[in-house]
N, C-alpha and C positions, 0 to 999 in steps of 0.2 A: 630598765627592764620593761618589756613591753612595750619599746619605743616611746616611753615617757621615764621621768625620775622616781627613782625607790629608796629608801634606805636598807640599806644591805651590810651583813655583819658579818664579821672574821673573829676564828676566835682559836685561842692557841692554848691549849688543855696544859695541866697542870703536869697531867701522867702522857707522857707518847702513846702509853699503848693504848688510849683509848681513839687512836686515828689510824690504827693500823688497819681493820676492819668497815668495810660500807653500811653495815647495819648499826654496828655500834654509834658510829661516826651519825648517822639516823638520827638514833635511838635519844642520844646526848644533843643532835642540834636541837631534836622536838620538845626535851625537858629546858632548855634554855629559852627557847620560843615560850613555855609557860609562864617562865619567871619573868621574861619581858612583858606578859600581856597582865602579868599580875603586879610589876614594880613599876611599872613604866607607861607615863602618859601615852595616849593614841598619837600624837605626833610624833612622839621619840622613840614609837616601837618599829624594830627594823620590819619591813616583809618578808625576809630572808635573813636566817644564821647558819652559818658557813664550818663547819670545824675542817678545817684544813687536811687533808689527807696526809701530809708530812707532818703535822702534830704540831708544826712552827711557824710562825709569820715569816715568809720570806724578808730578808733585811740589804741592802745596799752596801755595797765595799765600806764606805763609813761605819755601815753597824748601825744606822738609821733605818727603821720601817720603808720597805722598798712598795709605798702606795700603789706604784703603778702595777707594781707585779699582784697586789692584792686584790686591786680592781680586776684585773685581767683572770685571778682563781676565782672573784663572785662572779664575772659573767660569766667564767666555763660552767658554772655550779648552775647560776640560771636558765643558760639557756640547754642544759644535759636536763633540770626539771623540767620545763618546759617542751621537749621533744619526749620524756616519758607521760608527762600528762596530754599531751594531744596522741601517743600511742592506746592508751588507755583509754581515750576519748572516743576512740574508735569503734569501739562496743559499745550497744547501749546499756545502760544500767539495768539491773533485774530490778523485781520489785520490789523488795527489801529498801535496795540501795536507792531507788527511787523515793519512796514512802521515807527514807532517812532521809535523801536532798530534801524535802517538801519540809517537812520540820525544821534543817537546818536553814532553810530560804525564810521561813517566818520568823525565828529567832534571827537571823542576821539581817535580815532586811537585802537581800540579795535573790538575782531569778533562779528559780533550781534548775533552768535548764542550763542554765551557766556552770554547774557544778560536776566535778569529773573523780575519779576515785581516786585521783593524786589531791584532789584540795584538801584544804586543812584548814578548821574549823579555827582555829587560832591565828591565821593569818588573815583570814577573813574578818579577823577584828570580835570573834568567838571572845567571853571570857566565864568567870563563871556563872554570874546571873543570868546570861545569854544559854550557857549548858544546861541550868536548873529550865528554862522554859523550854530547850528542845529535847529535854528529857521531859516533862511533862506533857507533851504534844505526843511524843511518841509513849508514854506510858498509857495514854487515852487511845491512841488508833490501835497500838498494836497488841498490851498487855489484857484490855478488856477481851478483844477478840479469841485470845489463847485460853479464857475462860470456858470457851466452847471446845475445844481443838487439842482435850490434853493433848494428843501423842507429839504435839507439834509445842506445849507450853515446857517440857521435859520439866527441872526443877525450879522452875520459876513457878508454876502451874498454880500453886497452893496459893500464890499473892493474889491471883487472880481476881476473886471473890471479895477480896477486901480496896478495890481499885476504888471506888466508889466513895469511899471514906479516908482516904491516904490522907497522910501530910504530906502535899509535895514539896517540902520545904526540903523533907528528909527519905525522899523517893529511895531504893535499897534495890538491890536484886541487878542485872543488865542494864536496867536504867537507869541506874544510879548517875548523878551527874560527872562524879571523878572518873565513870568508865570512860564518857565522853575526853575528857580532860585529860584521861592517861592515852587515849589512841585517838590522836585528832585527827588524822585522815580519815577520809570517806570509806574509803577499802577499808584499813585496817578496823574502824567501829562496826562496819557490816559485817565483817567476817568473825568479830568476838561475836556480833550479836548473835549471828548465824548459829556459833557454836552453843550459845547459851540456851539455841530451839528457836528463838525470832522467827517469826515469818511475818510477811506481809499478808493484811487481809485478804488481797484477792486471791492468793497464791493456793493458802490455808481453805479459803471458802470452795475453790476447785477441788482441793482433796476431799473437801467434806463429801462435796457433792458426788465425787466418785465412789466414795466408802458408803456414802445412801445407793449409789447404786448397783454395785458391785450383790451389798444384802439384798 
C-alpha cells in the first residue's frame, strides 16, 4: 500500500447482512479498527480492515482460503480509499477542519498538512490517551472561545465558563474523547463537531466582528 508494506485485514462477518451495505460495511470496519488499536500491539495492528462486500472470504476449489483472491479484494479496497482521499484532498479544509488537523498533528506526532478528511485518527496510530490530549487541545482553542460567541456555542455554551477548572481526564460535552473514538475520520469528527455549534476561532471571531458592526 503506498508502494511500500502494510498489514491489511479481511474479515468475514458472523451475519451477511451486515456486507450487504457500504456504510454499514464502513461503519463495522471503523469499530474493528478500534478494537485493534485497543487489543493489539502497534506492530500487529493492521492499517486497513477490510469487511468484504460478499460477507465471505473468497475460498479455493479445495475449500481452502483463496489468499491471492484476498489480496487482490485489500488492494481494490486500498487503492478505491486511496483515490477518495486524494478526491477529497482536493479542497482545502475549512477552518474547523483545519484547527481539528492541528490538534490531531500534536497528538499524533504527524504534519497536519499531511492530513485529508478521509484520514482516520486510529490508523494514524490514534488511541485513546492520544484522543484524551486532542480532545484537550481542542477543548482549550475552541470551547474557551465559544464562551464569547453563544449563538455559535449552541448547547455546549453553559461548559464554557467552567473550561478553566475542568478535569480533562473526564472532558464531556463534543469534546469528549469517545466522540473522537466513535467517528475517527477527519470529516466525519468535523461534521459532529459542526453540528454540536463548533466553530473555529477565526471563523467565530469574523462573525463577531460583523454583528459589532452591523449594530
Amino acid at each position: 500500500e503506498g508502494g511500500g508494506r502494510a498489514l491489511l485485514c479481511a474479515v468475514e462477518p458472523s451475519d451477511s447482512a451486515l456486507a450487504r451495505h457500504a456504510t454499514v460495511r464502513a461503519a463495522v470496519s471503523a469499530l474493528l479498527a478500534l478494537h485493534c488499536v485497543r487489543w493489539l500491539l502497534p506492530a500487529a495492528r493492521p492499517s486497513r480492515v477490510l469487511l468484504l462486500p460478499g460477507g465471505t472470504l473468497p475460498l479455493t476449489p479445495t475449500g481452502k482460503l483463496d489468499r491471492a483472491a484476498i489480496g487482490a479484494e485489500l488492494s481494490r479496497a486500498a487503492a478505491d480509499a486511496a483515490a477518495a482521499e486524494a478526491r477529497q484532498g482536493e479542497c482545502a479544509l475549512s477552518h474547523l477542519e483545519s484547527a481539528v488537523a492541528a490538534a490531531w498533528g500534536d497528538a499524533l506526532a504527524v504534519e497536519p498538512s499531511l492530513l485529508r478528511r478521509a484520514s482516520s485518527f486510529l490508523l494514524l496510530g490514534g488511541d485513546s490517551i492520544k484522543a484524551l490530549r486532542a480532545a484537550r487541545a481542542l477543548s482549550l482553542r475552541l470551547l474557551h472561545h465559544h464562551s464569547h460567541a453563544q449563538s455559535h456555542a449552541g448547547r455546549w455554551g453553559e461548559t464554557a465558563a467552567a473550561a478553566d477548572q475542568a478535569d480533562y481526564g473526564t472532558i464531556q460535552g463534543p469534546f469528549a474523547p469517545v466522540e473522537l473514538l466513535r467517528r475517527p475520520s477527519l470529516r466525519r469528527y468535523c461534521s459532529f463537531l459542526a453540528a454540536a455549534g463548533v466553530r473555529a476561532p477565526s471563523v467565530a471571531t469574523e462573525d463577531d466582528s460583523s454583528g459589532t458592526q452591523a449594530e
